[in-house]
C-alpha positions as CSV (number, residue, x, y, z in Angstrom):
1,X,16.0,-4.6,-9.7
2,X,15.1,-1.5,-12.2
3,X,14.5,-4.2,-14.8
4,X,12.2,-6.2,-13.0
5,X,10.0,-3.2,-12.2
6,X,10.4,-1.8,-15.7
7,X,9.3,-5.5,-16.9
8,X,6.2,-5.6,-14.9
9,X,4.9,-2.1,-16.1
10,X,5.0,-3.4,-19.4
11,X,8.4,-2.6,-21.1
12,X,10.6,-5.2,-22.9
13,X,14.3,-6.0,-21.3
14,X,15.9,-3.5,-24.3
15,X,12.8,-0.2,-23.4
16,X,14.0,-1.0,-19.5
17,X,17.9,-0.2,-20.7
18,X,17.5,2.3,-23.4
19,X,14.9,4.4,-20.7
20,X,17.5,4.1,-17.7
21,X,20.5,5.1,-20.1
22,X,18.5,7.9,-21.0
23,X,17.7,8.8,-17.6
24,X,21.6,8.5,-15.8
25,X,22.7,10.3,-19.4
26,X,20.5,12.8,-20.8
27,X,20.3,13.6,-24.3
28,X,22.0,11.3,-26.5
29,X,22.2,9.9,-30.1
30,X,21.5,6.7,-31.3
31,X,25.0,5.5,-31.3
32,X,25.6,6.4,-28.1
33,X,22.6,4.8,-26.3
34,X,23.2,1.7,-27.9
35,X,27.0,1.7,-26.8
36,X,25.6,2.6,-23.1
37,X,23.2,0.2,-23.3
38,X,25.0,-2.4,-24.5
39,X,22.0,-3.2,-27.4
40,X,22.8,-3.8,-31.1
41,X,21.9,-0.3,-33.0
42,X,18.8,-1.8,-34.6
43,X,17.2,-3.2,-31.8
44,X,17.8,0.3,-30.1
45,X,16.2,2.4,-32.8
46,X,12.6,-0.5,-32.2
47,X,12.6,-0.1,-28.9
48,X,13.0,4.0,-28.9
49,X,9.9,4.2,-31.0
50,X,8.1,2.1,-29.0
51,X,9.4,3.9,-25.8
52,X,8.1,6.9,-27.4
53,X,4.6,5.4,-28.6
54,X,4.6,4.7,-24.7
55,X,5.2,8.4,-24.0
56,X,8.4,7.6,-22.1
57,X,11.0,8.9,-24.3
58,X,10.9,11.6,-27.2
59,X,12.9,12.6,-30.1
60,X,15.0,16.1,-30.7
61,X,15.6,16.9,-34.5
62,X,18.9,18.3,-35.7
63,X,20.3,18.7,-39.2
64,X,23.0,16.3,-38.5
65,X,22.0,13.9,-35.8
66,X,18.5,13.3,-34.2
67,X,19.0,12.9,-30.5
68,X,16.4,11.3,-27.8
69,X,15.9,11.9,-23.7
70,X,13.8,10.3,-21.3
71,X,10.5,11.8,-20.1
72,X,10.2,12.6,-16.5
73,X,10.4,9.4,-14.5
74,X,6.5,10.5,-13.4
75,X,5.4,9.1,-16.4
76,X,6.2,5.7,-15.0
77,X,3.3,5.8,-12.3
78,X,0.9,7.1,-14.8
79,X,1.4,3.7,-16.9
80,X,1.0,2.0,-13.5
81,X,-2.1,3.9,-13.1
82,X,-3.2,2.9,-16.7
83,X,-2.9,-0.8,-15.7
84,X,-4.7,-0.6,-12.5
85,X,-7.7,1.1,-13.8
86,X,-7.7,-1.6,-16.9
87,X,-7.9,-4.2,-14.2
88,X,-10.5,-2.5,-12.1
89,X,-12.8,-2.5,-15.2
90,X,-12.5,-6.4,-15.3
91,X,-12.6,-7.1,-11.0
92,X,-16.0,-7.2,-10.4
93,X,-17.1,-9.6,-13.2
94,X,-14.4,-11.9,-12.3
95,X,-14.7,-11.6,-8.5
96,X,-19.0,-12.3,-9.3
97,X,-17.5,-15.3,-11.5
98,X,-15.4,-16.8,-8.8
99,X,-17.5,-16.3,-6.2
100,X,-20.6,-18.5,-8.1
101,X,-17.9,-21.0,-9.0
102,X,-16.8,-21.7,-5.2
103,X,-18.3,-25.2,-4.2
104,X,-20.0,-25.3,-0.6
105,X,-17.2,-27.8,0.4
106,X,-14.1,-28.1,-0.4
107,X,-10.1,-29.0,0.6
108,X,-7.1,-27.2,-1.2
109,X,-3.5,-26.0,-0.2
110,X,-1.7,-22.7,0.2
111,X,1.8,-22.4,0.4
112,X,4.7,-20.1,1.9
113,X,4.8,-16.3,2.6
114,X,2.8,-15.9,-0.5
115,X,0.0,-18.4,1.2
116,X,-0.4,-15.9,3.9
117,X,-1.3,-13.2,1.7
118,X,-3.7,-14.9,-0.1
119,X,-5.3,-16.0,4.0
120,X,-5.8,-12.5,4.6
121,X,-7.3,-11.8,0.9
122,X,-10.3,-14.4,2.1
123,X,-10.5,-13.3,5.3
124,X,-11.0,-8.8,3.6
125,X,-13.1,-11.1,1.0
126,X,-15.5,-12.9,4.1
127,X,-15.3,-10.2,6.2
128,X,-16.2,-12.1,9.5
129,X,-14.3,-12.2,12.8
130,X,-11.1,-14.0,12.4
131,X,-10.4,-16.8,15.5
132,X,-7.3,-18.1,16.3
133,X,-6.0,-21.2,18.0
134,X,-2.3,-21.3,19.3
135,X,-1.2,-17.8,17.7
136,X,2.4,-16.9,17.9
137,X,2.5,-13.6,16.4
138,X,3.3,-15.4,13.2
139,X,1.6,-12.6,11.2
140,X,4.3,-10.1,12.6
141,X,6.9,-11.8,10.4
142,X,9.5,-8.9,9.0
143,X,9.3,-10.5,5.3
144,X,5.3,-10.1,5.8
145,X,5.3,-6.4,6.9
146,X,4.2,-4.3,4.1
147,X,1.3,-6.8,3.2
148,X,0.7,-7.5,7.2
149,X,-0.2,-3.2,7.6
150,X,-2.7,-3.2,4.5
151,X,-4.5,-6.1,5.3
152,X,-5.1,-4.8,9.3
153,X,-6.0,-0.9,7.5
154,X,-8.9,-2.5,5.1
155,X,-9.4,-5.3,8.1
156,X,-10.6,-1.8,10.5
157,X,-12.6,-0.5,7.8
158,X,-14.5,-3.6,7.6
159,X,-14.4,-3.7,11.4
160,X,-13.3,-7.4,11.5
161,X,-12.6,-8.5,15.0
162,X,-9.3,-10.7,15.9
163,X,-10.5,-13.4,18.7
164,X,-7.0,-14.9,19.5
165,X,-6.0,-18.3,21.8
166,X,-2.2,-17.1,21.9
167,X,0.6,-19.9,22.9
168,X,1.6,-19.0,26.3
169,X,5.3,-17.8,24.6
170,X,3.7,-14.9,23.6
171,X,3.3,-13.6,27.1
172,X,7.6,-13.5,26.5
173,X,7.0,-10.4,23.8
174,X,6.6,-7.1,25.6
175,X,3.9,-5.1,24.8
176,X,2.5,-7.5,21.8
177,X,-0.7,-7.7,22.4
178,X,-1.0,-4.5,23.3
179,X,0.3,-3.2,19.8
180,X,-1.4,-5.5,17.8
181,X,-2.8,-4.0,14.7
182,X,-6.7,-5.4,14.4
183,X,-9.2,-5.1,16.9
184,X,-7.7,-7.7,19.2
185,X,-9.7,-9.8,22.0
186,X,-7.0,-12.4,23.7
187,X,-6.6,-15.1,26.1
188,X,-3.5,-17.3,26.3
189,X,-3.3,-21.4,26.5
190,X,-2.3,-22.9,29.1
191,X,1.6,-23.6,29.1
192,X,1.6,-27.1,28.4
193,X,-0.6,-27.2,25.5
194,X,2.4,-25.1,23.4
195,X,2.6,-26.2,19.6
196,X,4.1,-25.1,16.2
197,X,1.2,-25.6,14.6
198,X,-2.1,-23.2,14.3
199,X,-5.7,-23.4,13.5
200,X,-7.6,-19.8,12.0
201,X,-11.2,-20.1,11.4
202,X,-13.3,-17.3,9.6
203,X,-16.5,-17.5,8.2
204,X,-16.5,-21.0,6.8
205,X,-13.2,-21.8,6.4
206,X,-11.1,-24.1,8.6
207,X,-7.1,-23.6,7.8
208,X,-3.9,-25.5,9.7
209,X,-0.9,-24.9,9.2
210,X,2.5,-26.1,11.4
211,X,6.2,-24.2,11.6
212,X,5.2,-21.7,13.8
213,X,7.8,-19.7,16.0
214,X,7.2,-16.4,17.8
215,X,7.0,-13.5,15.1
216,X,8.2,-16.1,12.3
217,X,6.2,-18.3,9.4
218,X,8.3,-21.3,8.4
219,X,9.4,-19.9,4.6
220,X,8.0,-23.1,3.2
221,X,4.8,-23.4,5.1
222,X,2.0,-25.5,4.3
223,X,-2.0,-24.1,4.7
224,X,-4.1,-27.0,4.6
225,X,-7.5,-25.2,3.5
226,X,-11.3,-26.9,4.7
227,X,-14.3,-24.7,3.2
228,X,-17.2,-26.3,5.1
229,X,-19.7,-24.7,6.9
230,X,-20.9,-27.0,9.4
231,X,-17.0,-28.1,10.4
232,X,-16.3,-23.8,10.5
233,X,-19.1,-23.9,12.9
234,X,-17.9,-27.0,15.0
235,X,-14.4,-25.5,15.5
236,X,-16.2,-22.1,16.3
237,X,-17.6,-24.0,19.3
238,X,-14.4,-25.9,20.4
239,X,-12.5,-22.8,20.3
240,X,-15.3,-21.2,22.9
241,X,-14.3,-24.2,25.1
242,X,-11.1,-23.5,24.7
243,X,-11.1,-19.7,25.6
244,X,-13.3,-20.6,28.8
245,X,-10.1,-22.7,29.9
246,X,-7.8,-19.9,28.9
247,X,-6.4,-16.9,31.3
């Protein structure tokens, strides 16, 4: 797991081993990193120096041996840091890019747990109020936790309002509504009009999806995406149907 994180800051597979080494062992020569390791002595004396280019490692000299230790593990935020402040210099001309690119109509797919994430990054990017047909608490998946509690923290600061048509199951989950994250305005369907299947609209965009359980997203789920103004705005008025039908 160490490796994949040290991999996505920006070290290679050999900087991730030589740094950990360091850190479990301490100071330690050359030889003995490689050994620990497990990295041919060449390849450990390229990746020191660019571990300490990188600031991550640094070099003790000795008249017989020149030893190396690891840096404060700190350090490892502050290269995280450097990499989000590179990308924030380059967000807002590709967000202004890929907003003038989006066509007024237009049908794509999302897919799995991932799919979700990228929902609730359209509906932070739209910022209008977020309805819901045959809700099941989907959105309170486990797997979906950590993303599920930043997207409802920047969803109250942009005051985005939750209009939910829950499946009638939901009733069945104590206190859920009444926990729920967002600023929440509910009604639940009618028993016999249960599904697996959902329908969200926000702004204009129209998105379906089907493996729905209570709390639980189908790990393979499908988002069926409609950006269309006039059909957002014909759903919108079905779903006010809907809630006048709705307890």
């Amino acid at each position: 797991m160490n490796q994949e994180i040290y991999q996505d800051l920006g070290l290679s597979p050999n900087e991730g081993k030589i740094y950990q080494t360091l850190v479990e062992k301490g100071e330690s020569s050359i030889s003995a990193i490689a050994i620990s390791a497990q990295i041919h002595r060449r390849n450990a004396y390229d990746a020191i120096n660019r571990l300490i280019d990188k600031g991550l490692c640094f070099e003790i000299f000795s008249s017989k041996e020149n030893k190396y230790n690891a840096v404060d593990p700190d350090k490892l935020l502050e290269l995280y840091s450097e990499k989000e402040q590179k990308l924030k210099t380059i967000l807002p001309e590709l967000k202004k890019r890929f907003i003038q690119r989006i066509a007024p109509e237009e049908a794509y797919i999302y897919r799995g747990l991932e799919g979700q994430k990228n929902i609730w990054r359209d509906v932070l990017r739209v910022g209008k109020e977020s309805y819901f047909i045959g809700a099941k608490g989907g959105w309170y998946d486990p797997r979906l936790e950590t993303a599920r509690k930043a997207f409802f923290a920047e969803a109250k600061r942009k005051k985005i309002k939750f209009i939910q048509l829950f499946d009638y199951e939901v009733k069945n989950l104590k206190d859920f509504a009444k926990n729920y994250e967002g600023d929440l305005q509910y009604r639940f369907l009618p028993k016999e009009y249960s599904t697996t299947s959902g329908i969200h609209v926000f702004g204009d965009y129209v998105m379906t999806y089907t493996g729905l359980t209570l709390k639980r997203l189908d790990e393979n789920v499908v988002f069926f995406v409609i950006h269309s103004k006039n059909l957002a705005e014909s759903y919108r008025t079905w779903f006010w149907y809907m809630w006048e039908q709705s307890k």
